[in-house]
Backbone bond lengths (Angstrom), bond angles and torsions (degrees), N, CA, C in turn:
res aa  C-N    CA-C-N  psi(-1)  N-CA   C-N-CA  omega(-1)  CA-C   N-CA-C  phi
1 X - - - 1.439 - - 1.526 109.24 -
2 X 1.250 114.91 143.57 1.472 127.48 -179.70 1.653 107.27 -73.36
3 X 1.538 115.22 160.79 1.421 110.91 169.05 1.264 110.03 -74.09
4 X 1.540 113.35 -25.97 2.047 115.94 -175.83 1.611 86.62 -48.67
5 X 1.584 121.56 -60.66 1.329 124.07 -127.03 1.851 91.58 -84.11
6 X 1.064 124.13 -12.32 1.595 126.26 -162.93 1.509 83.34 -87.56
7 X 2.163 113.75 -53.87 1.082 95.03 -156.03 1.738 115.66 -75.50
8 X 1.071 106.06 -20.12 1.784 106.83 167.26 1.442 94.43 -58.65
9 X 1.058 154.85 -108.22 1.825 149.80 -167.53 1.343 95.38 10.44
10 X 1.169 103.40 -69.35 1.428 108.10 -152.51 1.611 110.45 -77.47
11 X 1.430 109.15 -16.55 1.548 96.81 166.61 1.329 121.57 -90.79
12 X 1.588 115.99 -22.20 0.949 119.13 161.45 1.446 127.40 -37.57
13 X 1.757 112.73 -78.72 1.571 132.33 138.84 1.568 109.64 -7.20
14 X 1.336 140.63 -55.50 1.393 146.62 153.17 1.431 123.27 -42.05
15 X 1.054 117.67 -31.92 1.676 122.47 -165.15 1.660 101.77 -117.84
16 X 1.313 114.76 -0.55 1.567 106.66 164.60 1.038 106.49 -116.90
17 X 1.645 125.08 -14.53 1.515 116.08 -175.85 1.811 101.22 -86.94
18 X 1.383 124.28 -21.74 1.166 132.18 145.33 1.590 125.66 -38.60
19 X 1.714 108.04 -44.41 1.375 123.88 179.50 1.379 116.49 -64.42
20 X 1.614 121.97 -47.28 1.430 147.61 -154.86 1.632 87.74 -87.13
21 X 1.195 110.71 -46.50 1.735 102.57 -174.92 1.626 116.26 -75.22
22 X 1.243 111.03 -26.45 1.525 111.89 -179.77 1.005 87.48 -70.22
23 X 1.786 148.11 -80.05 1.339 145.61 -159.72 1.165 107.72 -60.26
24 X 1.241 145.63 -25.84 1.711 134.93 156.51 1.598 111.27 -50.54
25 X 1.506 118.76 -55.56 1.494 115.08 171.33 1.311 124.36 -56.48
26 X 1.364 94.45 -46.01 2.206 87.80 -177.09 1.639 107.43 -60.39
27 X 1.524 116.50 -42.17 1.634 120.93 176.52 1.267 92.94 -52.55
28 X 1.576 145.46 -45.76 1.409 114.53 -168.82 1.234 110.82 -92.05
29 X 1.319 134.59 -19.26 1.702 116.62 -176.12 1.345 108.85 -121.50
30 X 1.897 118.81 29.42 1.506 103.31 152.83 1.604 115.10 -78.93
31 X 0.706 132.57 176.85 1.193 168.22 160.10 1.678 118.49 -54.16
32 X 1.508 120.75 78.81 1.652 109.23 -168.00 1.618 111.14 -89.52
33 X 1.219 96.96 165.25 1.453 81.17 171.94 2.038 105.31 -153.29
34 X 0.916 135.70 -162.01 1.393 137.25 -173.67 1.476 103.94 168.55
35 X 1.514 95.85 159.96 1.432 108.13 -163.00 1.436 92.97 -105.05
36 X 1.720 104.71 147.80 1.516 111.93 167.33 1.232 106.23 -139.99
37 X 0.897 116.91 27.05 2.007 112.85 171.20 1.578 99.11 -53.06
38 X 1.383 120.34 -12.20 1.814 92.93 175.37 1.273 109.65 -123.09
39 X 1.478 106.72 38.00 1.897 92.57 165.42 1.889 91.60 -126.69
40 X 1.686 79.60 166.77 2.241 79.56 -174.33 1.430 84.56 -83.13
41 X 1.305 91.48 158.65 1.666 136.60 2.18 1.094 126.25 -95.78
42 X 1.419 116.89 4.14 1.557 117.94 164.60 1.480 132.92 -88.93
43 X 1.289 114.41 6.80 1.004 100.04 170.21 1.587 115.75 -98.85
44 X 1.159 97.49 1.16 1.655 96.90 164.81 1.464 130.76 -103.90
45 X 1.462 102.98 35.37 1.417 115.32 176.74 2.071 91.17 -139.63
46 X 1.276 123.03 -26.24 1.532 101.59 -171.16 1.550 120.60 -80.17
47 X 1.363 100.84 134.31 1.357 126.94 160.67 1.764 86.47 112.60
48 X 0.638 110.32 -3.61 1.971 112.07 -179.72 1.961 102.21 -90.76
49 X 1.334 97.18 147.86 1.333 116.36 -178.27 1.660 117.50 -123.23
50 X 1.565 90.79 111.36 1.502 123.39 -176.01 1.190 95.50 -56.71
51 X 1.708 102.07 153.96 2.113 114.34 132.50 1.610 90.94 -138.10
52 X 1.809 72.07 137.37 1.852 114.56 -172.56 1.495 87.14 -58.61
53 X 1.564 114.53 153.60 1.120 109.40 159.10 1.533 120.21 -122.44
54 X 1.609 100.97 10.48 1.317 110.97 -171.76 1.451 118.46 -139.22
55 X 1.816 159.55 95.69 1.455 140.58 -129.64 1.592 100.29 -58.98
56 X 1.039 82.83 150.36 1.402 108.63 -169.59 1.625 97.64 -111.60
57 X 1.939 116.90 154.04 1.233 119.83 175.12 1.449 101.73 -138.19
58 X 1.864 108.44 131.90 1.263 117.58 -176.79 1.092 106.06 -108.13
59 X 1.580 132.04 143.67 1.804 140.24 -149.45 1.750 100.07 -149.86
60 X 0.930 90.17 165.14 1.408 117.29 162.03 1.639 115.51 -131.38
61 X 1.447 119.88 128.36 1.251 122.17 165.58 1.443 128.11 -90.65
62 X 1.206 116.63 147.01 1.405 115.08 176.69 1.428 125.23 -84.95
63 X 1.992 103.75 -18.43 1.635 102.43 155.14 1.501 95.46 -125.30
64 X 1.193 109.06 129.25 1.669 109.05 165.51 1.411 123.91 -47.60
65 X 1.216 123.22 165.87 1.224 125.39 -172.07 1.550 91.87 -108.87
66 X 1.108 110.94 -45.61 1.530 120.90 -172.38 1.363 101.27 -127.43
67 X 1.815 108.15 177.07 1.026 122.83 -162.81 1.848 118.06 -115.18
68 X 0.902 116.21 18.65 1.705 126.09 -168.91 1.411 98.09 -101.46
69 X 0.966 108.09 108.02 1.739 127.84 172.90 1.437 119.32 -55.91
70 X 1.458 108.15 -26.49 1.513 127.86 -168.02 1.414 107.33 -81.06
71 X 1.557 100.23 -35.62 1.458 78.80 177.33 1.903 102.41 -135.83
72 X 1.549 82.27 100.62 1.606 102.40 -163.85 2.549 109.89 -69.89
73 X 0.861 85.30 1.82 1.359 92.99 175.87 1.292 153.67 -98.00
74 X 1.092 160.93 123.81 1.761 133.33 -162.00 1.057 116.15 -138.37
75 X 1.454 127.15 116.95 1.201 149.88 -165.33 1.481 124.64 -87.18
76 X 1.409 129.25 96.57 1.351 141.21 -174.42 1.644 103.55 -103.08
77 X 1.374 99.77 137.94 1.651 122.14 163.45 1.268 103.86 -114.02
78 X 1.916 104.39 173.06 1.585 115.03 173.19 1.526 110.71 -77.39
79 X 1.565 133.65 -6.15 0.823 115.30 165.69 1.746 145.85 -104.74
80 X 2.249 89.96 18.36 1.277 119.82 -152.32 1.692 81.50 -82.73
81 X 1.338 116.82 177.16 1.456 129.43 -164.17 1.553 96.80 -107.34
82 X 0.950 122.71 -15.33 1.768 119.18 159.44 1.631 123.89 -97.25
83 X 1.255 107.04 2.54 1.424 123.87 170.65 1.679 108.35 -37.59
84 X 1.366 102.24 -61.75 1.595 102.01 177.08 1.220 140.83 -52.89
85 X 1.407 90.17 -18.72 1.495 104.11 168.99 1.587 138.51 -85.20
86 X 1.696 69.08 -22.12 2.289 73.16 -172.31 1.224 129.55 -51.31
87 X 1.503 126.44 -28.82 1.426 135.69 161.94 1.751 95.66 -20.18
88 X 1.285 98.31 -60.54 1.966 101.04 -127.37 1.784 89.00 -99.95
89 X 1.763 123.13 -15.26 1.309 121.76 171.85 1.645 96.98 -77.11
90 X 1.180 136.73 -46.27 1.391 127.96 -178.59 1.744 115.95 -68.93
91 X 1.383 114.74 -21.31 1.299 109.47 177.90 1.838 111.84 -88.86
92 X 1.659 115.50 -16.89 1.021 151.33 -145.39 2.136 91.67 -97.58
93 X 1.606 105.58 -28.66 1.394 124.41 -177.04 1.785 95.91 67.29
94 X 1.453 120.87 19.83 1.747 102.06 166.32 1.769 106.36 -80.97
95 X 1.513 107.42 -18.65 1.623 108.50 -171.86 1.855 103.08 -109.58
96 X 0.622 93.04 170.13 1.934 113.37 178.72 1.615 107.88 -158.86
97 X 1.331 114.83 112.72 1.331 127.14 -170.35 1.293 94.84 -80.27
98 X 1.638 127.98 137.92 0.937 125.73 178.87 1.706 113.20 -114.66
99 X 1.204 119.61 -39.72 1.608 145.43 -158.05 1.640 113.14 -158.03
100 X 1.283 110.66 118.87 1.528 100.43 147.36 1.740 107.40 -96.16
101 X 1.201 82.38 162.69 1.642 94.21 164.74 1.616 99.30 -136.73
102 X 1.205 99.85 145.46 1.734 125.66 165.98 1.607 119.51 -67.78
103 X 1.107 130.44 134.70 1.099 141.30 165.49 2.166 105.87 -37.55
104 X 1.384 97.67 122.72 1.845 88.71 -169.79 1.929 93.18 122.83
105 X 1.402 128.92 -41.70 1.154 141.54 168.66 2.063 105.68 -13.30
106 X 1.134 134.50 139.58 1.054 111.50 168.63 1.832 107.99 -139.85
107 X 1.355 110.01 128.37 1.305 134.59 -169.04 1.551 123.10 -99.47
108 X 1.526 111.51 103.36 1.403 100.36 -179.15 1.424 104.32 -114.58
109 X 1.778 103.30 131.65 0.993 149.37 -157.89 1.923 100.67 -78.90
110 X 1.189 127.98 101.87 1.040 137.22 -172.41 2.235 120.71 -96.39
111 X 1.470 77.91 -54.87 1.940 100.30 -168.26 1.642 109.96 -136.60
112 X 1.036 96.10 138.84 1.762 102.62 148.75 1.296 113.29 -131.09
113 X 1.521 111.46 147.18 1.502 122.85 -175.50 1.504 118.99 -135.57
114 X 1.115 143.37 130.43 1.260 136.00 152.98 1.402 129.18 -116.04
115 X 1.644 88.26 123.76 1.481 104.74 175.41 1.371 126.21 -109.06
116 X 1.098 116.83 162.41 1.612 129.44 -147.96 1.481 95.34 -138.77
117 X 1.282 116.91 130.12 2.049 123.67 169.58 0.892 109.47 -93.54
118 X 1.383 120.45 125.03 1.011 131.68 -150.43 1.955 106.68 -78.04
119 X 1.565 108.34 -23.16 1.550 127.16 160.20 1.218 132.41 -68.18
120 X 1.225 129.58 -21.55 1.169 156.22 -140.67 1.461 107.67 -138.07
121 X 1.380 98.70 -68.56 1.801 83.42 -168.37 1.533 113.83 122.36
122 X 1.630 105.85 -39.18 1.296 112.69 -157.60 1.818 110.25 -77.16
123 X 1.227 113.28 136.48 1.099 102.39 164.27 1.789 124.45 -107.22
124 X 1.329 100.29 165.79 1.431 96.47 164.66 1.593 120.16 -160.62
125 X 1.278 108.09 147.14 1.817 111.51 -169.91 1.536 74.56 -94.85
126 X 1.972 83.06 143.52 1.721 114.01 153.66 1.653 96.22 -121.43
127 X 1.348 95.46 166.03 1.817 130.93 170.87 1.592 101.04 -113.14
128 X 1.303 106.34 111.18 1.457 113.55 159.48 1.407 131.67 -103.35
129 X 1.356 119.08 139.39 1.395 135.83 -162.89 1.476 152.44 168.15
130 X 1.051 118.88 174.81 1.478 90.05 -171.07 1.786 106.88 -124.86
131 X 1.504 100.10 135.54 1.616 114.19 -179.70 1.691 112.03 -73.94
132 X 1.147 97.94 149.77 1.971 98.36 148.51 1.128 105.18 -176.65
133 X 1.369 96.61 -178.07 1.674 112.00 -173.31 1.712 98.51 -171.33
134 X 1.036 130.26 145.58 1.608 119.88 167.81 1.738 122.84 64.80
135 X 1.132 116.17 -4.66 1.349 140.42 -173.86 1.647 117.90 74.74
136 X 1.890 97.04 39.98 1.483 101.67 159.44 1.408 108.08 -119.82
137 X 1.484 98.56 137.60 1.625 112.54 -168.53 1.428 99.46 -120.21
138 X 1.641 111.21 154.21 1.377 120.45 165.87 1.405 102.50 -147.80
139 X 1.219 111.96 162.19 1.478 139.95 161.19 1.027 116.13 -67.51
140 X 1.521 154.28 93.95 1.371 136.42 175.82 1.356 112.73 -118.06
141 X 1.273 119.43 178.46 1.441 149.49 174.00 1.364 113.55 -112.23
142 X 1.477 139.59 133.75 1.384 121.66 171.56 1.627 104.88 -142.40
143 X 1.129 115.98 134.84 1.726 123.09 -152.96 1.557 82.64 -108.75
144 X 1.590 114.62 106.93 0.863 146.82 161.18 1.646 139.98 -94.59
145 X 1.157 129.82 58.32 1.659 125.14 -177.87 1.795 89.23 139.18
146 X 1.757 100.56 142.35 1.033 122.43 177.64 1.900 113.55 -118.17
147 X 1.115 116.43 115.08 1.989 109.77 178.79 1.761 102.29 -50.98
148 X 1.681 133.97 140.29 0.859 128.13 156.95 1.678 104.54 -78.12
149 X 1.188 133.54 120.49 1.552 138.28 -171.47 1.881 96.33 -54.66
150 X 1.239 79.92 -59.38 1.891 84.41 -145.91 1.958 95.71 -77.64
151 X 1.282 102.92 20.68 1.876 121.29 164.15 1.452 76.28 -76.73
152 X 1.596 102.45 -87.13 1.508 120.08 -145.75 1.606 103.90 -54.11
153 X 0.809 119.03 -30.85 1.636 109.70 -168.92 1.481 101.83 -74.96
154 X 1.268 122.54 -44.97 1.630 120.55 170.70 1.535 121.47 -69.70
155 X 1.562 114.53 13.71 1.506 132.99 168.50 1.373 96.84 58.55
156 X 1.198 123.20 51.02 1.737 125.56 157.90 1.473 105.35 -103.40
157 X 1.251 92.48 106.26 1.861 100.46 -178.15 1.190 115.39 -72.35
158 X 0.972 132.91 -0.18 1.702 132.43 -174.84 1.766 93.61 -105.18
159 X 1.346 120.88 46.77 1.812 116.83 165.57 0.949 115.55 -110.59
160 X 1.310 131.76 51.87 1.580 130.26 118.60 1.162 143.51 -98.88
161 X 1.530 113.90 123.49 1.395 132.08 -164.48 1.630 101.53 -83.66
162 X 1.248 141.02 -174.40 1.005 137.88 -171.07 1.684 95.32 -162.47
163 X 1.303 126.26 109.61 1.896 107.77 160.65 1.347 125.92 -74.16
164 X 1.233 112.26 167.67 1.636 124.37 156.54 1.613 110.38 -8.48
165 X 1.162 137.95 122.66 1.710 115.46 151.50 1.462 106.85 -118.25
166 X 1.416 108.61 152.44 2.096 98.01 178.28 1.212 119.04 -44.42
167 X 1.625 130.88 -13.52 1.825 84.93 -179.41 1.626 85.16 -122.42
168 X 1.276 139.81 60.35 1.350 134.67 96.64 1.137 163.13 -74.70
169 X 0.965 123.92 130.29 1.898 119.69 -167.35 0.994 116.02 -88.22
170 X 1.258 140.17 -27.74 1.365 165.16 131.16 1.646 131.83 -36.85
171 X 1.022 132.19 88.55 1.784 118.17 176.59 1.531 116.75 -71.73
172 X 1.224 118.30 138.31 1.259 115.84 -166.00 1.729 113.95 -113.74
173 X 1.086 96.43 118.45 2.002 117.22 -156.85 1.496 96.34 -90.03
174 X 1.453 133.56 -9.31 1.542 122.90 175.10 1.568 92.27 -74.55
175 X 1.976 80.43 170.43 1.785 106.58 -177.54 1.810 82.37 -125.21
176 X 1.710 97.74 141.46 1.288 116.27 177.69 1.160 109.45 -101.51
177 X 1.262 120.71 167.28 1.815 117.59 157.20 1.720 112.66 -106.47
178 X 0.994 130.04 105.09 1.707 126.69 173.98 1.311 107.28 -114.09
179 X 2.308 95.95 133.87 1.530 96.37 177.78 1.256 129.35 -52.73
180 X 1.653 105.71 173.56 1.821 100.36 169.99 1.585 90.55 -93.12
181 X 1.598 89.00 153.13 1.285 101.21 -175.01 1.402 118.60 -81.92
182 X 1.501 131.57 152.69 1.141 119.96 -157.58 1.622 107.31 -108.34
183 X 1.326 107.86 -162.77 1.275 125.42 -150.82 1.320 111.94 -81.69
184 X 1.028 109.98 -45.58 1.589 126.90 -169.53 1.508 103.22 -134.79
């Protein structure tokens, strides 16, 4: 064998083991996600159409939370768990207020998804759908359910809590189990 022909091998061998490692990294720090519109508690709200019972605020983020283009929006109430924050995320320029809506608002409930960072670890279920009231409509996202940690760390699969959302009257005190989201 020639040195040309060894040294092509070996660059070859170079430029896929280059290949195999870029596609090993992107598999670990995209972004997964999976559908759960059929485990509770969402599946007993999809394809059904809410009224808010509390104003509702429609945003735009400056980093997404998620990745669905379709529904480019994200929908916070006073009783959402980032509520406290919005002051200082909109002065902060991560939020852009787009719409309030009034309590009466009505939301049909389309998708749920959970996605997982691929850096992080963390996951989180959204509610997808679309709001209105007055004949203004949006696309939104709504970040629904929090993991209890020290559930998951003691391998009790049923640790997700879920809060209040506006068009319940009811708060709901069960723990769910939702898959991890997958790969592709």
């Amino acid at each position: 064998m020639s040195k040309r022909k060894i040294m092509g091998i070996i660059v070859l061998i170079g430029i896929t083991a280059v290949f195999i490692f870029c596609f090993f990294l992107y598999a670990c720090i995209k972004t997964k996600s999976t559908g759960i519109s059929q485990y509770s508690p969402f599946k007993e709200w999809m394809g059904k159409t809410v009224t808010m019972d509390k104003e509702t605020i429609v945003l735009t983020e400056k980093v997404k939370q998620y990745n669905d283009k379709n529904y480019p929006y994200l929908l916070l109430d006073s009783l959402h768990p980032s509520w406290p924050y919005l002051d200082e995320r909109i002065e902060l320029g991560d939020y852009i207020l787009v719409e309030k809506f009034p309590a009466g608002a009505k939301f049909h409930i389309e998708k749920a998804v959970q996605f997982t960072a691929g850096v992080s670890g963390n996951s989180t279920p959204f509610v997808f759908g679309t709001i209105s009231y007055n004949g203004k409509n949006h696309k939104i996202g709504y970040q629904w359910g929090t993991m209890d940690i020290a559930k998951f760390m003691d391998k009790v699969k049923a640790c997700w809590q879920f809060h209040p959302t506006p068009w319940q009257s009811l708060a709901d005190t069960a723990y769910y189990e939702l898959p991890e989201a997958e790969w592709w």
